[in-house]
C-alpha positions as CSV (number, residue, x, y, z in Angstrom):
1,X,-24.1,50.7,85.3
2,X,-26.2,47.5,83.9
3,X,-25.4,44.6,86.0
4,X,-27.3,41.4,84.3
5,X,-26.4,37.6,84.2
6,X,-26.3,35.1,81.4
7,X,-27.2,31.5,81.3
8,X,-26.9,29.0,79.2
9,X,-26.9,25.5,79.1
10,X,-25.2,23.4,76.4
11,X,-26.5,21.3,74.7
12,X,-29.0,24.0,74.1
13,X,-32.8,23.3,75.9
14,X,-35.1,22.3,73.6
15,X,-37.3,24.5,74.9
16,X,-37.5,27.8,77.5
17,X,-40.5,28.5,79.0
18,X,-39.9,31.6,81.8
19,X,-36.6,30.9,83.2
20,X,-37.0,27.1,83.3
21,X,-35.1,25.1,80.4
22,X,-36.6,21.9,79.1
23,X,-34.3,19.0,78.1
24,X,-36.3,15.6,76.5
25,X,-34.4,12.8,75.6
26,X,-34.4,9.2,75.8
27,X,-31.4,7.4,77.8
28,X,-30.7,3.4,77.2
29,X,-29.2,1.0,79.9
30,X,-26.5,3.1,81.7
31,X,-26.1,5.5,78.9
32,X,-25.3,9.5,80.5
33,X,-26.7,12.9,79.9
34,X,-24.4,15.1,80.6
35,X,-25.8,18.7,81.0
36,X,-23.5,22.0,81.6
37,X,-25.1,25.1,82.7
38,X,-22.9,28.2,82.6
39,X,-24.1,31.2,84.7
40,X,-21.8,34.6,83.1
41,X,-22.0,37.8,85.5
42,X,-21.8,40.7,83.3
43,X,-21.7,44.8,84.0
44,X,-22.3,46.9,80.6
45,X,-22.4,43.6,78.8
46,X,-19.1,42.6,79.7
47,X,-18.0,39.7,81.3
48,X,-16.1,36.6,81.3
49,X,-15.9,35.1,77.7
50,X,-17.8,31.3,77.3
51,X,-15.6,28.6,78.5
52,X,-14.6,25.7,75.9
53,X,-17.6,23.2,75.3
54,X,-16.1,20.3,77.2
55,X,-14.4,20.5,81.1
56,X,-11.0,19.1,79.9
57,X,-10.6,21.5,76.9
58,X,-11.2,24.6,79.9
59,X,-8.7,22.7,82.1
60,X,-6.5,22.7,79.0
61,X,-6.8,26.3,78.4
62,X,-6.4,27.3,81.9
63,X,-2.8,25.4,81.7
64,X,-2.1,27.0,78.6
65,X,-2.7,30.3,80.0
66,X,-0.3,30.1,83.2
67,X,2.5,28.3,80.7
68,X,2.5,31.1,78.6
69,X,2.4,33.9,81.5
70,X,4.8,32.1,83.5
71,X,7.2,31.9,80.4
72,X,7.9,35.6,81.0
73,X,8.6,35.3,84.5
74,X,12.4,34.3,85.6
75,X,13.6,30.5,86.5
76,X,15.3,29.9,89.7
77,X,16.7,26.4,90.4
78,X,18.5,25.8,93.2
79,X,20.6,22.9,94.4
80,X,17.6,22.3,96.6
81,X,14.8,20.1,94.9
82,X,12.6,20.4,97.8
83,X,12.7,24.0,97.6
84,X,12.6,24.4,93.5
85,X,9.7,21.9,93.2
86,X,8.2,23.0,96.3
87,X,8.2,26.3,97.5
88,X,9.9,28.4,94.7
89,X,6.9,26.4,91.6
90,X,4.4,26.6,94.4
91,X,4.7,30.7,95.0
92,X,4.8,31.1,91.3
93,X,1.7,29.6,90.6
94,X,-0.2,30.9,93.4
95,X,0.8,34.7,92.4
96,X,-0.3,33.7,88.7
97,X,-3.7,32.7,90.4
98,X,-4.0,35.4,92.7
99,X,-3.5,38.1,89.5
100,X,-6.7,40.1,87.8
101,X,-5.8,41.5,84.5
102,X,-6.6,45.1,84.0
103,X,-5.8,46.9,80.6
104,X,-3.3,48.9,83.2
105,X,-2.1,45.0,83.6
106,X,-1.3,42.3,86.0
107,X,-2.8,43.2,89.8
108,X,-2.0,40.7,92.6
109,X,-5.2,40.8,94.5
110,X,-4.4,39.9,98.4
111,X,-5.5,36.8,99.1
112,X,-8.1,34.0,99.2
113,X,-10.4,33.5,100.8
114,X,-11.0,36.8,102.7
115,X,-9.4,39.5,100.6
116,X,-9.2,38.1,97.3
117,X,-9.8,41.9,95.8
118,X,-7.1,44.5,95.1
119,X,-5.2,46.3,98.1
120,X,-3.4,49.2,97.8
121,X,-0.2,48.2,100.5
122,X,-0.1,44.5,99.5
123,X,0.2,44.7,95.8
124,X,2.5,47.5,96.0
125,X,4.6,45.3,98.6
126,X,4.2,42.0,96.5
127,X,5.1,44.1,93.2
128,X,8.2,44.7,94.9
129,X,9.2,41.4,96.4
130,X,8.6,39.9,92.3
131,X,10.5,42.7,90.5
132,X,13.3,40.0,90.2
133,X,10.0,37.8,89.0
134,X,8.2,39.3,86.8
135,X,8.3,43.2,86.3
136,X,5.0,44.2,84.4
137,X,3.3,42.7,88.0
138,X,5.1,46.4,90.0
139,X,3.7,48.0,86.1
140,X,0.3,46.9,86.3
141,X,0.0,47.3,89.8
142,X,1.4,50.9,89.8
143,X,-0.7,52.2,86.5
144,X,-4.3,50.5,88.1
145,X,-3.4,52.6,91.5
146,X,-2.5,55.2,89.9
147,X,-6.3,55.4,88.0
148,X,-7.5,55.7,91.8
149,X,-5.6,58.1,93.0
150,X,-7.6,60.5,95.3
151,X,-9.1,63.8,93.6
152,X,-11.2,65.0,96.4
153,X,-11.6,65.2,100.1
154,X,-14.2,62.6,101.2
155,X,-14.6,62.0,104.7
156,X,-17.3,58.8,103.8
157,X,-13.8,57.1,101.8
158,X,-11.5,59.3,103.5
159,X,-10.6,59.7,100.2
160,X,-8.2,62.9,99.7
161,X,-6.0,64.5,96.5
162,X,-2.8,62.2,95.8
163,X,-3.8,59.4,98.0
164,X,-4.0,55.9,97.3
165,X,-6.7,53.8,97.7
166,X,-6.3,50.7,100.4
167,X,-9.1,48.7,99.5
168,X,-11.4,48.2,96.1
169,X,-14.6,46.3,96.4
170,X,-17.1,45.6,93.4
171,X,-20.1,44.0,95.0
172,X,-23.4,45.4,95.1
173,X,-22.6,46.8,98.9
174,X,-20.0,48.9,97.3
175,X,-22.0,50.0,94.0
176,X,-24.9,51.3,96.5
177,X,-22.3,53.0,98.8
178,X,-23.4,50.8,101.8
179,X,-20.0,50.4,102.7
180,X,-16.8,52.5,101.5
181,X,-15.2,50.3,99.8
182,X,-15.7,52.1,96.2
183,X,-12.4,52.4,96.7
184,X,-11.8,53.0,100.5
185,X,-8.8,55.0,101.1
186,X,-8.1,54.4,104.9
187,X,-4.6,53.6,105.3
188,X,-1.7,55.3,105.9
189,X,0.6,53.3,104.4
190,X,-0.4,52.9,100.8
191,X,0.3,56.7,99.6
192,X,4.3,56.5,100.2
193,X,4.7,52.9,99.5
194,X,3.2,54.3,95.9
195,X,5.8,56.6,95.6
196,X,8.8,54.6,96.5
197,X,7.7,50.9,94.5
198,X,7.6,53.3,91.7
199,X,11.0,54.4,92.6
200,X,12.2,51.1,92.3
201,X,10.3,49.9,89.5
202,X,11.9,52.3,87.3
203,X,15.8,51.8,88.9
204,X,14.7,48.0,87.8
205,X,13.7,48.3,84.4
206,X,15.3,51.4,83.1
207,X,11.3,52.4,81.7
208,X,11.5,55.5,80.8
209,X,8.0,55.8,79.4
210,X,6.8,54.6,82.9
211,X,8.7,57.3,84.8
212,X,7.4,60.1,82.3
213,X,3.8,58.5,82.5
214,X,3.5,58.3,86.3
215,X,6.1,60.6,87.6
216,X,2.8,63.0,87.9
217,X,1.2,60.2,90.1
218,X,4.3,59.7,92.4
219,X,4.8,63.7,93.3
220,X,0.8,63.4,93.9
221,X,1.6,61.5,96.3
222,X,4.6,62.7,97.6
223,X,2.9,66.2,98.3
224,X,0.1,64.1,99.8
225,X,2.5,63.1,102.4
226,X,3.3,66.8,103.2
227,X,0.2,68.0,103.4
228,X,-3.1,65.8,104.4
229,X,-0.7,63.0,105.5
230,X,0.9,65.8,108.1
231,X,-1.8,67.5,108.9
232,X,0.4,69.3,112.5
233,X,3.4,70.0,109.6
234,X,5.5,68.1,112.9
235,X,7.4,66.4,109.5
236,X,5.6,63.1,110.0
237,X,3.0,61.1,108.3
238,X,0.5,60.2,110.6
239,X,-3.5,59.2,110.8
240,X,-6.2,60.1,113.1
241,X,-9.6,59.1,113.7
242,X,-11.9,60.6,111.2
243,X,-14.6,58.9,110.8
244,X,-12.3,55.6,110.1
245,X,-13.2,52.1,109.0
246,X,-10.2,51.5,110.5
247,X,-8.9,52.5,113.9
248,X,-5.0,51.5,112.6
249,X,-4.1,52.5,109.7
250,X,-0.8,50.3,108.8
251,X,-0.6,47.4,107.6
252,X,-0.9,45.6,111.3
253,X,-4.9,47.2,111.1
254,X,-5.7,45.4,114.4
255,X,-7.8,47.5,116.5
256,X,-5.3,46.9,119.7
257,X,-2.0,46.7,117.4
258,X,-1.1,49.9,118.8
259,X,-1.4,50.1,122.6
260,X,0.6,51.5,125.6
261,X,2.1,49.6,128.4
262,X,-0.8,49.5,130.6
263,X,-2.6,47.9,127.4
264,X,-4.9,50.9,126.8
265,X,-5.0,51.9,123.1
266,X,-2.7,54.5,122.4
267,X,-3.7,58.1,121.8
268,X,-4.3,58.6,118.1
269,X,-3.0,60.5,115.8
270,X,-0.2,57.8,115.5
271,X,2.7,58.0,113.5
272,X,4.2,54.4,112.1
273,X,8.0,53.7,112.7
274,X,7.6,52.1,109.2
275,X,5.6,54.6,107.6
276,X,8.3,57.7,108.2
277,X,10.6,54.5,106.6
278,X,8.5,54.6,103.4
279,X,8.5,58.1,102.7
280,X,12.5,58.4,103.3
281,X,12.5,55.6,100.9
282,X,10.1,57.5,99.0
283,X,12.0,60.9,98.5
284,X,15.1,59.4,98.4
285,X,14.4,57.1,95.6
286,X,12.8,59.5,93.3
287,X,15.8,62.2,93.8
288,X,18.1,59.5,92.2
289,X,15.8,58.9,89.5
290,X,16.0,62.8,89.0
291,X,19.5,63.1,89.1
292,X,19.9,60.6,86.3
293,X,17.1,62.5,84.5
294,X,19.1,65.2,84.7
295,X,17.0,67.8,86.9
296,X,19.4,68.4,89.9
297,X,17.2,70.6,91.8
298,X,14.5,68.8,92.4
299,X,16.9,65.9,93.1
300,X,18.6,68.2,95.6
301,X,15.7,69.3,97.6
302,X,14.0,65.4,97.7
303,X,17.4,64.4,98.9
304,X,17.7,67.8,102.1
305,X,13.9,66.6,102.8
306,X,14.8,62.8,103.4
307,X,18.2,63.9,105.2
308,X,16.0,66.2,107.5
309,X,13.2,63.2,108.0
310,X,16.3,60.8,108.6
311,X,17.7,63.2,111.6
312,X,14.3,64.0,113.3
313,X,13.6,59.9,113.0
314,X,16.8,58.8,114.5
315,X,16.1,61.7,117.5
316,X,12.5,60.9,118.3
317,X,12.1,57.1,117.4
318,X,15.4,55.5,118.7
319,X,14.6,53.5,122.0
320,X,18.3,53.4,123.6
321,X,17.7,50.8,126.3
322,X,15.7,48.5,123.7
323,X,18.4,49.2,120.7
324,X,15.6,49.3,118.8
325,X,13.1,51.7,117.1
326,X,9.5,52.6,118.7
327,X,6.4,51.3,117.1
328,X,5.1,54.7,116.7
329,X,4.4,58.5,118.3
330,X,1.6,58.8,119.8
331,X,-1.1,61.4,119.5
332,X,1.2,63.5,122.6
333,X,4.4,63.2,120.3
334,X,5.4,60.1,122.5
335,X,6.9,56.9,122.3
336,X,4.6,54.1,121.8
337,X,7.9,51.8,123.6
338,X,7.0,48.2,122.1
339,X,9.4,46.1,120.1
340,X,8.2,45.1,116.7
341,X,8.9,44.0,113.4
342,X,8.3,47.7,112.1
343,X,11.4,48.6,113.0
344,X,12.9,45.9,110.3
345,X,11.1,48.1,107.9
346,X,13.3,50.9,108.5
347,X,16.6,48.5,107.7
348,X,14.5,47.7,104.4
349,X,14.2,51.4,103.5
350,X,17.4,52.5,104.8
351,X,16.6,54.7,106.7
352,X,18.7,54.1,110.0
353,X,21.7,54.4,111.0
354,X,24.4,51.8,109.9
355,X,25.2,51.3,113.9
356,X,21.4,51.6,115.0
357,X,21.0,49.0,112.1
358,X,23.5,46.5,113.5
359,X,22.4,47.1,117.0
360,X,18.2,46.3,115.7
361,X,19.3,43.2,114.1
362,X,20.5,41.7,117.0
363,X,17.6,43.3,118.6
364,X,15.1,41.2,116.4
365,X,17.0,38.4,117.1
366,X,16.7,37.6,120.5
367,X,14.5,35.3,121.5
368,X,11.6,37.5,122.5
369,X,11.5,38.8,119.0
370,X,12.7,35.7,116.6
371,X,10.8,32.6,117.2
372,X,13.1,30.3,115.0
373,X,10.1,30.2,112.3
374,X,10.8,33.8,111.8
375,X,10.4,37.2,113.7
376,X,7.5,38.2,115.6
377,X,4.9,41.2,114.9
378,X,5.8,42.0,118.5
379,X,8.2,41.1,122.0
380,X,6.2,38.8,124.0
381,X,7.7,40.6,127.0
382,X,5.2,43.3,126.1
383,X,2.1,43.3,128.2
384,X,-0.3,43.0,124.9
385,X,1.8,40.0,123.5
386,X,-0.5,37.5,122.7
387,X,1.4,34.3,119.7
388,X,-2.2,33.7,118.8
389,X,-3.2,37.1,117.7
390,X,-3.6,38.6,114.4
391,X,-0.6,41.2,114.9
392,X,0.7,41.2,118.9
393,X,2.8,38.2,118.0
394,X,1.7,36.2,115.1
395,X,4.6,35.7,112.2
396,X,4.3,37.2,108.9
397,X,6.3,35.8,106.1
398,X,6.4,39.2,104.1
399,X,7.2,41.0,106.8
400,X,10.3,39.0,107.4
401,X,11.1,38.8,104.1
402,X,11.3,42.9,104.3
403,X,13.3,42.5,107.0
404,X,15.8,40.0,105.9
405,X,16.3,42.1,102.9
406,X,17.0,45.0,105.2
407,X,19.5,42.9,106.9
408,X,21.3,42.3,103.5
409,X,21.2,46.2,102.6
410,X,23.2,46.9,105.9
411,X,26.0,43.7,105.4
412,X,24.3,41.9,108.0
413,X,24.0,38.8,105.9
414,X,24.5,35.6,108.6
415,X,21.4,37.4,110.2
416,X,19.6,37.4,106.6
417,X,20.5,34.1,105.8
418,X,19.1,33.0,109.1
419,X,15.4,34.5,108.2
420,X,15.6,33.1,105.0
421,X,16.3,30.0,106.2
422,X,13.4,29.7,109.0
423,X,11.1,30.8,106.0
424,X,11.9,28.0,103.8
425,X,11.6,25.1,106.9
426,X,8.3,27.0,107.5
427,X,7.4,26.7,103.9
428,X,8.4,23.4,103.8
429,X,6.2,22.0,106.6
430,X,2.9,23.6,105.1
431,X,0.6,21.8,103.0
432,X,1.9,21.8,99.4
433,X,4.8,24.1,100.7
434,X,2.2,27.0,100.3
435,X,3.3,29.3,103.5
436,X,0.0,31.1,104.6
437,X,-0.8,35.0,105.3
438,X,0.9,33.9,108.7
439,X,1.3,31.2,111.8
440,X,1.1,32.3,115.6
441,X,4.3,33.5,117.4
442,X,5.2,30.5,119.7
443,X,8.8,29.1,119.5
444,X,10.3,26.6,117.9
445,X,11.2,23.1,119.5
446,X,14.0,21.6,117.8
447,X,13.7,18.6,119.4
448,X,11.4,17.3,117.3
449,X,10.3,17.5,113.9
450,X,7.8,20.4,114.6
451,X,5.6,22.9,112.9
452,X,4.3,26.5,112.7
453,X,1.1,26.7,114.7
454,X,-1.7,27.4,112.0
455,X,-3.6,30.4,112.3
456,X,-6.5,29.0,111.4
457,X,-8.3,31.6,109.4
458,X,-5.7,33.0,107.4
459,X,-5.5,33.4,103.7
460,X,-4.1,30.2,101.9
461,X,-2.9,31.3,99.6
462,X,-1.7,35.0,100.1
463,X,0.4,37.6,97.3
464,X,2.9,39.0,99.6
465,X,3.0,35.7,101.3
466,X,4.0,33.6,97.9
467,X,6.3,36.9,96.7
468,X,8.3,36.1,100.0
469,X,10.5,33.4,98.3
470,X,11.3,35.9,95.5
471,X,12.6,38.2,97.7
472,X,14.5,36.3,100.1
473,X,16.3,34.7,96.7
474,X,17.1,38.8,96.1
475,X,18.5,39.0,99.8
476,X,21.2,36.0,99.0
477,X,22.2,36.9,95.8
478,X,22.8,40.7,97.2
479,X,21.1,41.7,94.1
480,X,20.6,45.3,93.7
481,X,20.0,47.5,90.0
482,X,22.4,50.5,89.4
483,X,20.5,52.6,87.0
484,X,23.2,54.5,85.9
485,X,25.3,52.2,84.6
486,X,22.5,49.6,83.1
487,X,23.8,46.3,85.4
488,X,22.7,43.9,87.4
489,X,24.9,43.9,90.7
490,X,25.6,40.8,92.5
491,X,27.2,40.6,96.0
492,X,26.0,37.0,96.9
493,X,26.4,35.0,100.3
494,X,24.8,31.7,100.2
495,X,23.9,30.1,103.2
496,X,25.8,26.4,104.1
497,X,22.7,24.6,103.1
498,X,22.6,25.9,99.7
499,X,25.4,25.3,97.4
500,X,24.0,27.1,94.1
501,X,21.2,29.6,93.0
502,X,20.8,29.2,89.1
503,X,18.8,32.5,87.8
504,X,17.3,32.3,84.0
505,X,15.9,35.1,82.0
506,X,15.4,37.5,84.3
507,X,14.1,40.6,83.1
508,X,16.5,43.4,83.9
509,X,16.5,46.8,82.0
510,X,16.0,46.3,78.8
511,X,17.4,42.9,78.2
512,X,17.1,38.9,80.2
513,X,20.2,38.2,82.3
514,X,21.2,34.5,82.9
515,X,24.4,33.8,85.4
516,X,24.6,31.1,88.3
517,X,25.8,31.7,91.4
518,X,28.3,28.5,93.3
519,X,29.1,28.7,97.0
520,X,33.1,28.0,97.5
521,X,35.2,27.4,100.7
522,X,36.5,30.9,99.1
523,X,33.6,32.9,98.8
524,X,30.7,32.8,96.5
525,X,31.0,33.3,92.6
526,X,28.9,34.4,89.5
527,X,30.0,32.3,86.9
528,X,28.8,31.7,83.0
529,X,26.4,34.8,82.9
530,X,25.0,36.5,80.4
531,X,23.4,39.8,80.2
532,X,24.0,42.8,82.2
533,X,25.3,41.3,85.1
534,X,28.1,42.5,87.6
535,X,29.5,40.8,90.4
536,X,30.1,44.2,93.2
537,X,30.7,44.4,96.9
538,X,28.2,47.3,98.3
539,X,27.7,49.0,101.5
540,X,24.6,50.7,103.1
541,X,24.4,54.7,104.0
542,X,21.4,56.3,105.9
C-alpha cells in the first residue's frame, strides 16, 4: 500500500521551490490575505475529496450532508421540549458524527477522543439500540464485520475462523504490525453479539437479501462459539489467556473487572454471565428466522441447543442468597459471586427465568446496585467496589439502557420507566445534554439540584452512549417486530412525566410507520397511525 499526502494551498503559490510555497503580493492599509492550506492523507491515491473553496461553503456542505442523512432516520417528539431539543436532537447528531461510511455502509465508530475507530461489541450494540433510528446503521455495521470475519488461527491477533474482530486500527503502528490492531480480535463478546444483532436486524426489516447474504457469516460465528469459543466443550463461551492484549475479554476490559472476594484476579478461563446471554440470544434468534424461512430442522436444533444453554445457565450461574446472577465461572468452574450489571444482560436476551427475572430486577434496584443516576457496573458492598473506577462501580448509560429494555421484555415496566428516567435527568444535567461513555457510581442527593460525578476522561461524545435515548424510547413504547405477520407491535407504558411519544417515519419492514402514542388515567393508547403498526399486550418466556 502507497500512503502519500497532498498539499495545496489556494490561491495557488506563485511559485514552489522544494516544499516551500511562495506567495508575493502587495497589501494596502488594513486590506487581508487570506491563505488556506489543505493537507489531504491519501492510501492508493484515495482520500478525502477537496473541500469547497471558501470555510462557509464547507460549513454549508457539512449541514447539508447531516440534513439529508438525518432525513432517513425516524422523528421522535415528545411532550418534553427539554428532552426533544436536548437529548433526543443531541444523540442524533452525535451518532451522524461519530459514523465512517464504508461501501458496506454506515459504521458507528466508538467514541471520541480515545476510540474514535471501529469496534466490534459497540457498533454491534449501538446498531441495535438505533434499529428504531435508522436501520442501514445495524446493515452497514453487520456487512463491514462481516468482511473481517476470522479465516485463520493467529495467536499475534488472536484472530481465529468465524470470529469477529474487536478492534480496527489504520495507523502506521498497525500497517507495520507493531501492535495488533490490523484488526485485533481479542474479545469474547463480539462473535455472538454478531450473530444475534443480525438476528434482530432481519426480524426488523423483513431483508431478505440480508439474511441470504450474511446468513453464511452468522452460522460462522455461531460454530465459532461451539468450537474455539468452548475450547473444554463444558457448553460455555469463555476466554483465556493466550497471549492477550487484553486480560478481560467483555466489554468491562478492565484488568481487575473480574476478581474474587479477597480482591485477587480471578482464575481465567472466565466465562461472562452476559456472554452465555448473547449466544442464547444468538441461537434462539436465528431458529425463528429459520422457521419463517421455512427450514424446521435447523430451526429445531438452534432452538434444543439454547434450551439446553438456558438449563445449564440457570443451574450454574443463579446466586440464591443474592437473587441475582454471578459475574462469571471462573477458570475452576466457580462462581465469580459479585453483583453486576451483567446480569441485566441476561433480562435483555431473555435468557432467565421469568421469576429469576423479577427477583434480579429488584436485585439491581437496591441501593447498592442503582445509584438514582442509573445502575452500577458493580455492588459497592463488594470488596473491589470502587464509584470512581472505569468498571467496579462507574455508570454506563448503554448498559442501563440494555437493562431497562430487559426490564420491559419481562413486564417489569415501573422498574424500566425508572432507568429511563434517571438517564434522561443524567442527560439533562451534562453539557449540551450529551451523556458521556459514563459518570462514577456515587449516589444521588436529592436534596439538591445535583449532578453525575464526571469521569473525567471519558469519551464525549460516545455511539452506544448517544443510541441510549433510542432505546429507552423502544423500552416505553414496548415496541417489539413480529416477522411473521409484517407489524409493528406496540405495548406502551409511559411514565407520569411524559404524557406523549410522537414517532414519524420510522422505518419498519418494508414500509415508514407514523402513530403517536397519549398517556390516559385509562391506560396508554396508539392513536392516528399509519403503517404497519399494532397495538398488542406481550409476555416474556425463557
Amino acid at each position: 500500500m502507497r500512503r502519500t499526502t497532498e498539499i495545496t494551498l489556494r490561491p495557488a503559490p506563485d511559485a514552489i521551490e522544494g516544499n516551500v510555497f511562495k506567495v508575493a503580493r502587495t497589501l494596502g492599509p488594513q486590506q487581508i490575505l487570506q491563505l488556506e492550506l489543505a493537507v489531504i492523507p491519501r492510501e492508493d491515491g484515495a482520500g478525502a475529496a477537496p473541500s469547497p473553496d471558501r470555510f462557509d461553503d464547507a460549513i454549508d456542505a457539512l449541514n447539508a450532508r447531516y440534513r439529508r442523512f438525518l432525513r432517513t432516520c425516524s422523528l421522535y417528539t415528545t411532550s418534553s421540549e427539554t428532552l426533544d431539543e436536548g437529548l433526543i436532537t443531541r444523540s442524533a447528531l452525535d451518532l451522524r458524527a461519530l459514523l465512517e461510511f464504508h461501501a458496506s455502509g454506515p459504521f458507528p465508530t466508538a467514541g471520541i477522543p480515545w476510540y474514535a475507530v471501529p469496534f466490534g461489541r459497540d457498533g454491534l450494540i449501538a446498531a441495535y439500540q438505533t434499529l428504531g433510528w435508522n436501520p442501514d446503521v445495524a446493515r452497514g455495521t453487520l456487512r463491514l464485520l462481516a468482511s473481517y470475519q476470522g479465516q485463520k488461527v493467529d495467536d499475534y491477533t488472536e484472530e481465529e475462523p468465524g470470529k469477529i474482530f474487536h478492534e480496527l486500527r489504520r495507523g502506521e503502528l498497525a500497517r507495520l504490525g507493531e501492535i495488533p490492531h490490523r484488526p485485533y480480535y481479542g474479545s469474547i463478546d463480539s462473535t455472538p453479539l454478531f450473530a444475534l444483532i443480525f438476528a434482530e436486524t432481519v426480524k426488523w426489516t423483513g431483508d431478505r437479501s440480508l439474511w441470504r447474504e450474511l446468513l453464511p457469516a452468522a452460522e460462522r460465528a455461531l460454530t465459532w462459539c461451539d468450537t474455539y469459543g468452548d475450547p473444554d466443550k463444558d457448553g460455555y463461551v469463555e476466554y483465556g489467556t493466550r497471549g492477550s492484549d487484553l486480560r478481560s475479554q467483555g466489554w468491562k476490559d478492565s484488568t481487575n473487572s473480574l476478581s474474587d472476594p479477597d480482591g485477587k484476579l480471578s482464575k481465567l478461563p472466565a466465562a461472562l454471565v452476559e456472554v452465555q446471554a448473547y449466544v442464547y440470544a444468538a441461537k434462539a434468534g436465528i431458529a425463528d428466522l429459520y422457521a419463517v424461512d421455512g427450514d424446521l430442522v435447523r430451526a429445531d436444533r438452534l432452538r434444543g441447543e439454547a434450551r439446553e444453554l438456558h438449563e445449564r445457565f440457570e443451574r450454574d450461574f443463579w446466586m440464591e442468597a443474592e437473587s441475582c446472577y454471578a459475574q462469571a465461572l471462573d477458570g475452576n468452574k466457580r462462581q465469580v459471586p459479585a453483583v453486576t450489571s451483567n446480569a441485566g444482560h441476561a433480562l435483555w436476551c431473555g435468557i432467565a427465568s421469568p421469576d429469576r427475572a423479577a427477583r434480579l430486577a429488584r436485585r439491581l434496584m437496591e441501593p447498592d446496585m442503582y445509584t438514582g443516576w442509573g445502575i452500577r457496573t458493580l455492588s459497592s458492598k463488594y470488596p473491589t467496589y470502587n464509584p470512581m473506577s472505569y468498571h467496579n462501580g462507574s455508570v454506563w448509560p448503554h448498559d442501563n439502557s440494555l437493562t431497562a429494555q430487559g426490564f420491559a421484555r419481562y413486564g417489569l415496566r415501573e422498574e424500566a420507566n425508572e432507568i429511563v428516567a434517571a438517564l434522561i435527568e443524567a442527560g439533562r444535567r451534562f453539557p449540551n445534554n450529551r451523556l458521556p461513555e459514563l459518570w462514577c457510581g456515587f449516589q444521588r442527593d436529592l436534596r439538591f439540584s445535583s449532578r453525575p460525578a464526571d469521569y473525567l476522561v471519558s469519551c464525549i461524545p460516545q455511539a452506544w452512549s448517544a443510541g441510549m435515548i433510542f432505546l429507552c424510547l423502544r423500552a416505553l413504547l414496548g415496541m417489539q417486530p413480529d416477522l411473521a405477520t409484517q407489524r409493528l407491535l406496540l405495548d406502551p407504558a409511559l411514565p407520569p412525566w411524559l404524557d406523549r411519544i410522537d414517532v414519524r417515519d420510522m422505518r419498519i419492514f418494508d414500509s415508514r410507520a407514523t402513530f403517536r402514542v397519549r398517556r390516559g388515567p385509562r391506560g396508554d393508547k396508539v392513536v392516528g397511525g399509519r403503517g404497519r403498526v399494532t397495538r398488542a399486550h406481550t409476555a416474556a418466556t425463557a
